[in-house]
N, C-alpha and C positions, 0 to 999 in steps of 0.2 A: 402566205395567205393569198390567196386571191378573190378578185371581188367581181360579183358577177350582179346580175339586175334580170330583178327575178317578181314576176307582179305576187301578191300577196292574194291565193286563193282560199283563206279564211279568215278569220279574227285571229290575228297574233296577241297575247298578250303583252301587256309594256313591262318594264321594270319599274317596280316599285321607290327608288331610288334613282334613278338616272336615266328617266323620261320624263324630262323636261316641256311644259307645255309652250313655251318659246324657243323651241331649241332649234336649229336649223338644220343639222345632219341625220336623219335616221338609220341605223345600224339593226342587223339583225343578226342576233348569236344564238345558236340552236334555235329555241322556238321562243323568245323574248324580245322584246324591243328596247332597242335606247334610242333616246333621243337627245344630242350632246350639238354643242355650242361648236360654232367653226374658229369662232374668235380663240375659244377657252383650247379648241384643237392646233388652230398655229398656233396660237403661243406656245405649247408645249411640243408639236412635234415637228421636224423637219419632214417630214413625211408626209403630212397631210398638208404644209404650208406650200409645201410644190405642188400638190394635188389640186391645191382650191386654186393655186397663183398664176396657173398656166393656160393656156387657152383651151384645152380639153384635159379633163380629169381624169379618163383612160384613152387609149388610144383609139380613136374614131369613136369616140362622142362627144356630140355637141353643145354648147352649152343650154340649151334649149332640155334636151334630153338630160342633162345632169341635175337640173331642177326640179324638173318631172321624178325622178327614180329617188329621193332624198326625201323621201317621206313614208307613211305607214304602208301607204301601197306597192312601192318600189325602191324598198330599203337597199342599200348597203349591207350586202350580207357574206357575214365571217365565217368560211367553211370551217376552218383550223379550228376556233378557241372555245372554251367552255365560258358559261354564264359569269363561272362564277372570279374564273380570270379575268374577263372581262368586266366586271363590275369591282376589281381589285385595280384595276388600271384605271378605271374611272375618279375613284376616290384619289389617289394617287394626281393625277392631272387638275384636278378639280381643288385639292389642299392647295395647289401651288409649292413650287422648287422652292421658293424662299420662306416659305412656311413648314415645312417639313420637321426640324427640329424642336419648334415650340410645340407642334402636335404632342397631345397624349395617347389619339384613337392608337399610333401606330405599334404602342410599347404591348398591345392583346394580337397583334396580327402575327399569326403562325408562319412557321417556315415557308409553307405550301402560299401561303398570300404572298410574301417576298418573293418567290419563284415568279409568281403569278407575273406581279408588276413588273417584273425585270426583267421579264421573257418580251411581254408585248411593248417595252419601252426600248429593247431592244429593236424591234421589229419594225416600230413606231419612229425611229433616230428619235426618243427623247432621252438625249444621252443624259442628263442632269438629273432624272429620275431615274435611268439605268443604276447609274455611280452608286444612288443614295440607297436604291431597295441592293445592290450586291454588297454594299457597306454594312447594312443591317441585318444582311443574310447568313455575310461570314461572319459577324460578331454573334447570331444567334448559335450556330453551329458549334462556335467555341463552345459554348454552354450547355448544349441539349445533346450530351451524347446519344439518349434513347429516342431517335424520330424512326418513325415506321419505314420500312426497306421500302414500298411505293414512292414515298416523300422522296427518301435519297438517290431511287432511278431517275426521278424527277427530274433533282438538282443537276444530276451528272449530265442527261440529257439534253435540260437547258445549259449547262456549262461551256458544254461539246459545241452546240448551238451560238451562244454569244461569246465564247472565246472569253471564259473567266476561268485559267487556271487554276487560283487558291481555292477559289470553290468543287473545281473537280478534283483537288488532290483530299480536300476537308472531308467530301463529300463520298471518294473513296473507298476512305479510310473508317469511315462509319460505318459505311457498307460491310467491309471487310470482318469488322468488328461484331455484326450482325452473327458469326460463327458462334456455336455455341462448343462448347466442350465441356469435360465431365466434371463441373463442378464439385457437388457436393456428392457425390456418388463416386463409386470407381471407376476406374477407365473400365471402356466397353458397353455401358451398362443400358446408354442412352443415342451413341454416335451413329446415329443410321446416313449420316449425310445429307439430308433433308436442306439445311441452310446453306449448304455447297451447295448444290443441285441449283437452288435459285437462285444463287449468283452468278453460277456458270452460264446458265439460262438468260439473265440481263446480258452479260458480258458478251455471250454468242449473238445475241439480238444486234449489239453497238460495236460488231466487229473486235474486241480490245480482247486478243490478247493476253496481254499482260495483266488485266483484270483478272483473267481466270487463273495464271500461274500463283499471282498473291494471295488469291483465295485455295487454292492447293495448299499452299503454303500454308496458310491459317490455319486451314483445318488438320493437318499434319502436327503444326505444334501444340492446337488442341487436344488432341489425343494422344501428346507427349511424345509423338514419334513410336506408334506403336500399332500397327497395324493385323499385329499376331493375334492368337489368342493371349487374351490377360489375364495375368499373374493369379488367378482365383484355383481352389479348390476344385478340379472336375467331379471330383467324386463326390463331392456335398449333397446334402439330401435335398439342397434347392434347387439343386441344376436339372434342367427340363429342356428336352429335346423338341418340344412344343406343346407340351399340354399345358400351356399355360402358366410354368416358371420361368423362373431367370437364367436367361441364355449365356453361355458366357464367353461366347464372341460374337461380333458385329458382320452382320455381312455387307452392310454398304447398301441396304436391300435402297435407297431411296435414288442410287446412280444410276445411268446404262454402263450398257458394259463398255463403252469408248472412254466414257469419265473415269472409269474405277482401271482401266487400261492408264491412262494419263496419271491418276494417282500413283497410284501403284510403280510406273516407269521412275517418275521424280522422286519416288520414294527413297527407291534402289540406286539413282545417279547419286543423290546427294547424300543418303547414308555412307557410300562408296568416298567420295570426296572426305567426309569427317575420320572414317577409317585409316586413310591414308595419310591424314596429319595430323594422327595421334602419335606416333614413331618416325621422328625423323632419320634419311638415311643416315648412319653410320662413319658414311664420308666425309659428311661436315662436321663431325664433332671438332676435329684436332686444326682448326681452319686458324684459329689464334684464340691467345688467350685468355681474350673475352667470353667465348663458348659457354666455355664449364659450366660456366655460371647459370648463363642463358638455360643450356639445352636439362639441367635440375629442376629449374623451375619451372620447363613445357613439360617435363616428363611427371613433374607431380600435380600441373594445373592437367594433363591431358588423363591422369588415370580417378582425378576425384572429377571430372567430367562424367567420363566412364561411367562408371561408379552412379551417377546420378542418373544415366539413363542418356544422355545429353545425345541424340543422332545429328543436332541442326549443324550446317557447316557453316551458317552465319552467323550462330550464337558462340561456337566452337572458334572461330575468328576474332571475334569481337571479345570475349576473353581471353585469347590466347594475348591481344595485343597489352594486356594487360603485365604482360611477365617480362616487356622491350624497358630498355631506362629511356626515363622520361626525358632526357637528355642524350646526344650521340655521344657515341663514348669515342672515336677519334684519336687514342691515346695508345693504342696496342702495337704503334708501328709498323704495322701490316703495310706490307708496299705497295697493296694494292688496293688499301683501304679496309676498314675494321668489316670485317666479313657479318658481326652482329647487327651493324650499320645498314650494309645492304640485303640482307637477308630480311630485317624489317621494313623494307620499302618494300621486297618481294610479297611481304603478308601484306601488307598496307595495300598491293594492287592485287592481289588473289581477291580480296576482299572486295573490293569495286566490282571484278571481273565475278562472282559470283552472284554477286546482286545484280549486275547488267544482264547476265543470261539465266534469269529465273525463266523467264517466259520457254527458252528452250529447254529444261529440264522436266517439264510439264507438255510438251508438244505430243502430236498426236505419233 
């Protein structure tokens, strides 16, 4: 934020709340006034304790001049924040850090207020109100899987911003979540891409990536891995070419055509990937006499995969690891070591290595 001094060419309204008629700072956010306490402001921020503490309060002005501009005519005024962040930081500074906990107001205050306070107490070094509103942020998140996708660009935003991890991986993952797929209907029925589209759209905004590969991703096992036309009747008397019936495939009408290119690419890497460690080579059956065993039980978990439709090579993975003994088996006298042994460290890092390069399966 930056702060500029700016004389007031009409009646500003105050804030109903936190224009204080003894207060000493005047503040201007959008078109409202506060008026807040210097004391009640060091105490709470390092930020403005340097500001009042040093011999100018911006660089080349005087104190003369900073007395002058700290009032209704020549406020303090917040380019960056909204009224109503800033009236969320107020409360917030004004309860007091050691009173925090016995409050009741804060147990009604929504995601978007936690945001609020923890962005500008951020911004503000009031690290002791930081801690508390990202403490209550991420205990709300656990709880509220349904917050609106503006709320979670928010969070991720401010995350980005103040370098709070668990809240961008929380916040995410909601996001991600936000994907809908065919419920209660058949595949196809509903998938036009619409909830991709505006993730990819945040995601290209905040540069990530990897944001938009997991959302590929979502939406792909949303629609079960199936991108064809589905399994329906063409010749049904309901099927309509557009007047009006039920289509019975998806054209993705809500992507461009670089997104539905991107789709479409990761589709085909990664169906390719599961294909190929449905049948393993040949070679390593007779490797020792551990095998046998082994490669019966990939050969029957990989065709009732099959079977299920199953294209994901993560899901495909993370099953298969299922068919390894839960113990190394180290007994087969193999000279070079039980080949079932190292063959599941080879899955074990297939597996890392596929989740590490989603983002390039999905590239343009």
């Amino acid at each position: 934020m930056t702060h500029t001094t700016l004389a007031r060419s009409a009646e500003i309204p105050r804030d109903d709340l936190y224009y204080f008629d003894d207060g000493s700072c005047v503040f201007q956010v959008e078109d409202t006034l506060f008026n807040l306490h210097r004391s009640i402001l060091c105490r709470n921020s390092n930020f403005f304790r340097n500001l009042f503490s040093g011999p100018q309060s911006t660089v080349g002005e005087s104190k003369a001049v900073e007395s002058e501009r700290l009032n209704d005519h020549s406020p303090i005024k917040c380019a960056d924040t909204t009224v109503e962040a800033f009236r969320a930081w107020c409360w917030a500074i004004y309860a007091g850090f050691n009173e925090f906990e016995g409050l009741k107001t804060s147990e009604n205050f929504t995601e978007e207020q936690f945001i609020h306070i923890g962005s500008l107490a951020h911004k503000y070094e009031c690290d002791i109100i930081e801690k508390w509103a990202r403490g209550k942020l991420e205990a709300r998140l656990a709880k509220s899987p349904r917050i609106p996708r503006a709320v979670l660009e928010y969070a991720i935003r401010t995350s980005m911003k103040c370098n709070w991890p668990s809240v961008k991986t929380s916040t995410e993952a909601l996001l991600i979540a936000t994907i809908s797929g065919p419920r209660d209907t058949s595949l196809g029925t509903s998938n036009t891409g619409a909830d991709l589209r505006e993730i990819l759209r945040f995601a290209d905004s905040i540069g990530n990536a990897e944001l938009s590969a997991r959302a590929y991703y979502a939406f792909l096992c949303s629609v079960g891995w199936n991108l064809s036309p589905k399994t329906r009747n063409v010749f049904s008397e309901s099927r309509s070419d557009g007047g009006g019936g039920e289509m019975w495939w998806d054209d993705l009408g809500a992507l461009t055509d670089r997104q539905k290119i991107c789709l479409y690419r990761g589709f085909q890497a990664m169906t390719s990937i599961s294909v190929q460690l449905r049948t393993l080579p040949a070679a390593y059956r007779q490797r020792c006499d551990c095998t046998k065993s082994l490669f019966e039980k990939w050969s029957e978990k990989a065709t009732k995969l099959e079977g299920a439709g199953s294209c994901d090579p993560r899901q495909f993975l993370k099953e298969m690891k299922k068919v390894f003994p839960k113990q190394p088996s180290g007994g087969c006298g193999h000279k070079n070591g039980c080949w079932v042994d190292n063959f599941q460290k080879k899955v074990n890092q297939l597996s890392k290595d596929v989740d590490g390069a989603l983002s390039g399966f999905f590239s343009e």
